[in-house]
Every structure is written in C-alpha cells, then in structure tokens.
N, C-alpha and C positions, 0 to 999 in steps of 0.2 A: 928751511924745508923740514918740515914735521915728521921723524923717524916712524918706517910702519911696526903695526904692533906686530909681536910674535905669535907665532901660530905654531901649535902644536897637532898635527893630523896623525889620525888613528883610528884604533879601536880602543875603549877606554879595558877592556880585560886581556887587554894583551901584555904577556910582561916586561918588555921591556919600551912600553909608553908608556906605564907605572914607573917604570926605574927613572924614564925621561922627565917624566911631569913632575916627582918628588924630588929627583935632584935638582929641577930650576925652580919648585919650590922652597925647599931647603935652599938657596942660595938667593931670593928675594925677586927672582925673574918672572913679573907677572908675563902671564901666557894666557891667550887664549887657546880654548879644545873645540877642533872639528872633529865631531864623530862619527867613521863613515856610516856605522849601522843606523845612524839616526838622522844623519843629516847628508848622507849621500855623498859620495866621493864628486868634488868641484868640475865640470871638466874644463874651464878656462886652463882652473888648475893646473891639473896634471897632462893638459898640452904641454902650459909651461916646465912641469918637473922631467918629463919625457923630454925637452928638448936640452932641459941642464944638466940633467945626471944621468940620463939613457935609461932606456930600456930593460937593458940586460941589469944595470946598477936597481931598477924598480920593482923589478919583478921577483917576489918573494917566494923562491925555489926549496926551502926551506922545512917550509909551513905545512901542517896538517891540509889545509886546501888545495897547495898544488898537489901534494902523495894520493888525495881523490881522485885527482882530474885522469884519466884513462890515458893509457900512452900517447895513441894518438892523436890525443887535444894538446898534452904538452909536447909532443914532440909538432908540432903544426904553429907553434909559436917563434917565429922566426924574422918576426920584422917589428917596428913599433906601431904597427897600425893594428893588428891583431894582439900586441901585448894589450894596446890602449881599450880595447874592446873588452877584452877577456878582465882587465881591473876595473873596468867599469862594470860590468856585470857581476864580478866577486871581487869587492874591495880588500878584501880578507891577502890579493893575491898583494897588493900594495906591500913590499919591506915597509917596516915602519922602527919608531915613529919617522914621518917628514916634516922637516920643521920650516917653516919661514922665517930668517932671521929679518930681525930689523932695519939691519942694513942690506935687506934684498937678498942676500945670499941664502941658500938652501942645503941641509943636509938630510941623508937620507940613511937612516940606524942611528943607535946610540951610543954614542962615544964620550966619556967622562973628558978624557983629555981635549978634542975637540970642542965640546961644550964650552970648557972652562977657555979656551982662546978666545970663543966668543963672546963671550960675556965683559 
C-alpha cells in the first residue's frame, strides 16, 4: 500500500508555514503546498480536520483576522458547524500550517520536535 504524499496547508506569507515548509525542506521532506488564498480551503478536508483535532484546536484565535472580526461574530462561535463556516469564508481563521502526514496522521501548528518524530 503506497504511502500518501505530504501536504502542507496554508497561506504561503504566513510565518510560521515558512518556518514549516523550510524546515521539511531543510531536511529532504518533499511536500506538497495547498494554498488557501489560491486554491481555496478543501472542505472534504477540513470536515476531516474538524473531526481530528476539533474545532476549538483549528480555530486561529490568535491571528490579525480573528482581532477584526466584531465581538459579536467571535463570541457567536460556539460549535463546529459555525467554526466550519466562518474558515471557509476566511481561511485566514484556519491555525496553520495543517499538515497531512503520510501516514494519515494530521497536525495542526508548528512544532520542530513533533515534526522531527515524524519524519
């Protein structure tokens, strides 16, 4: 059974899916790059991510895009069905990167240590 490729999900000027894609370049990990501004966030996808790592874990609370969004938009975010909507409309809200490891498994941010387990 033929291992799936790795997937790197993003935005390519975000910094730390620059930090993700140069350290599994730097270590010989070819990767593929979905980019949401260009190619649209998947939603088979991120059904699947939503139901691995949740909601709460996907949702990028952090980010210049949530600090826009008006009180009442983020505080009205309360289940995975209005997360799933709200990241499909601004992928920007997605934590990133999300990676698809090759052997099926998924993480979500970047962690050197983690990486290097998988690898």
């Amino acid at each position: 059974m033929p291992s799936l490729p790795l997937t790197v999900y993003g935005i390519p000027n975000c910094d730390t899916v620059k930090r993700a894609r140069a350290w599994l370049s730097a270590r010989g990990a070819p990767a593929t790059f979905h980019d949401f501004k260009k190619l649209g966030v998947p939603e088979p996808e991120l059904d699947a991510w939503l139901a691995t790592a949740g909601w709460q874990r996907l949702l990028n609370r952090k980010g210049t895009t949530w600090r826009k969004l008006e009180p009442g938009a983020q505080a009205a975010v309360v289940d995975s069905a209005i997360a799933r909507a709200l990241m499909l409309a601004q992928p920007s809200l997605i934590k990133r990167p999300v990676v698809a490891w090759p052997d099926g498994s998924l993480t979500v941010g970047f962690d050197e240590a983690e990486f290097s387990q998988r690898l």
